[in-house]
Structure formats: C-alpha cells, structure tokens
N, C-alpha and C positions, 0 to 999 in steps of 0.2 A: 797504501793501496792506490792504483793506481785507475781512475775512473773514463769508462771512455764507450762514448754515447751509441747505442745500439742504432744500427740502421733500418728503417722501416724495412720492413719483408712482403711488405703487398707491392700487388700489381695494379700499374697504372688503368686506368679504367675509362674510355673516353664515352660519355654518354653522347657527345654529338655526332658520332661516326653509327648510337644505336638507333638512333633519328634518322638520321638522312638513311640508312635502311630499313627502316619502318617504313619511312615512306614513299620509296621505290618498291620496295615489295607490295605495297597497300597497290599505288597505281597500276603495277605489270597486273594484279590478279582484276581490277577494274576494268585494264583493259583487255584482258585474255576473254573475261565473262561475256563482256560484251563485243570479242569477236566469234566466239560460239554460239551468243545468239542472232547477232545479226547478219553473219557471213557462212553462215551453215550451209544455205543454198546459192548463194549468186556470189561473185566480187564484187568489190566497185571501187570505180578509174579515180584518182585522187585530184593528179594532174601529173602532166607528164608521162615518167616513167613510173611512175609512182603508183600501187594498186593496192588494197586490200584485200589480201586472199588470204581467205584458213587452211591450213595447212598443220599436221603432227609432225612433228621430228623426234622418232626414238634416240637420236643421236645428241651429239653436244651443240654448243651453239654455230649458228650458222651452215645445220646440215651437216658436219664433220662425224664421222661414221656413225652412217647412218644405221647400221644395225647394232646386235651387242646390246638389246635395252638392261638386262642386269649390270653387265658391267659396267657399261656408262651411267644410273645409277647410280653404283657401290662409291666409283668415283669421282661423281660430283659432290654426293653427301662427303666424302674424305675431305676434298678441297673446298668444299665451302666449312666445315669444323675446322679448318686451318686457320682458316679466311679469317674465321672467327676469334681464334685466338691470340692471331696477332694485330686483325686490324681494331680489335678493341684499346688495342695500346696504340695508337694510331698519336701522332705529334698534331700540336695544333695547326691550322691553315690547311695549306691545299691536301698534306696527307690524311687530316680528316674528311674531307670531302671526297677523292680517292676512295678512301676503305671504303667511305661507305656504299660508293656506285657499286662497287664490286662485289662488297659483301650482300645489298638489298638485291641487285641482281642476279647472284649465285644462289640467294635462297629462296629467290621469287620462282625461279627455276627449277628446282629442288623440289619445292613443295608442287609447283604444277604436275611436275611429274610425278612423284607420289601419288596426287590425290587423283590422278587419272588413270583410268581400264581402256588398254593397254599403257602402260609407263610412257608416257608421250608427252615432250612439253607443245603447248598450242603457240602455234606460229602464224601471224597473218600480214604483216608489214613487207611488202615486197616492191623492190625498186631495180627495174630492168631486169638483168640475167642475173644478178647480184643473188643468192641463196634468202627464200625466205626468213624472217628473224621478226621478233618480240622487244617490248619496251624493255625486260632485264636485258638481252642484250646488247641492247643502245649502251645504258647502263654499267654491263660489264666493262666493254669497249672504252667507256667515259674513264672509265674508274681507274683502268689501267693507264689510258693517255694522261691521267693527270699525277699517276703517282710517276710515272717513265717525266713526265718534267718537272717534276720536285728535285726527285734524283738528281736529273740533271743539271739543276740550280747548285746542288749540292744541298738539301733541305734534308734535316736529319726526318726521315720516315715513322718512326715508332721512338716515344717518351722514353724520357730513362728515370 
C-alpha cells in the first residue's frame, strides 16, 4: 500500500490585510462623522486648492454615476464580497497592504452607504475642480496603486 500525504484543503487566511481594513474603515467612519457635523453648514479653506465641503454622492467613487443609488449599491456590496474573498488570501508584503486599502475602503463605503437615508456615501475632501471624494477613497486609490506595482515587480499577489 502505497502511502502519500494528503494536502491541506484550507484557505489561506491573511489577518494582516483584516487589520489594515479595520482600520481604514474605523478612520473613513471618524472622519465622515465628523464632516457631518462640523461641515453641515459652512466649508472650510484648508489651503490652497484644498477645501472641506460636504457633499452626498449616490454614485461610486469620485462622483462616477451619479445616479442609479440601488444599483450602485447592489454593486459595490458585489465587489467589495469579492474584495473580500480574495484579498484575504492576500501574499505577504506590499500585496497585503494593498488588499487591505481596498478592501477597508470598499467597506467603509458600503457601509456609509447603507446606513444612510437616502443611500448616499458622505463626501467632503475637495481639491480644485477635482470631483468631491472621502478618506476610503484615498484608500481605495492607495490600494490599487500598490497592488498595480507589486504586479509589476512581478510579486506574486494572493498565497498559495
């Protein structure tokens, strides 16, 4: 009889990619709170072109269709349950770091939306003509720049 060693059948599971989206989402909902209450009624000038104004977007990030709040939605919950499935398998180094911008950005988002009447995520970070935007999508933005140069290092992305 011939003996020959079974291979594990779980999935890799990176708790540091659940970290570093805990706590971009912890900070976007800090900072959403406290642009709803403190930019409710006035802006204010940072420097530069730089302002803080509130602002809803039923749309995706950076204003991108701006109406459709179900569908936009349906699918961002999609692509952040994606998000989540693979970037927990996330490789160590930069593609943990990566998943997680994307992933703590895509649910800080998610959830804003949800837990607001009308489905609106709160946007107040505004620089020159540049489309209003929020700390997840600094975030999101981060998260995909650094997995686009992992890649391109040739970094393998997700454990095997």
């Amino acid at each position: 009889m011939c003996v020959v060693p079974r291979k594990r059948l779980g999935l890799h599971f990176n708790f540091t990619v659940a970290l570093v989206a805990l706590v971009v989402t912890a900070l976007d909902a800090l900072t959403k709170a406290w642009a709803r209450h403190e930019l409710a009624n006035h802006a204010v000038h940072v420097v530069g072109a730089l302002w803080f104004r509130l602002q809803y977007n039923s749309g995706i990030s950076f204003s991108i269709t701006p109406s459709g709040t179900f569908l936009t939605t349906v699918l961002t919950v999609i692509v952040a349950l994606a998000v989540v499935v693979v970037g927990l398998q996330a490789a160590s180094g930069a593609p943990t770091i990566g998943f997680g911008l994307l992933l703590g950005g895509g649910v800080a988002n998610v959830l804003d939306r949800l837990a607001a009447t009308p489905h609106e995520v709160t946007d107040f970070i505004a620089l020159g003509s540049f489309p209003v935007f929020n700390a997840a999508d600094i975030s999101i933005t981060a998260g995909f720049l650094v997995l686009i140069v992992a890649a391109l290092r040739g970094e393998r992305l997700i454990a095997r």
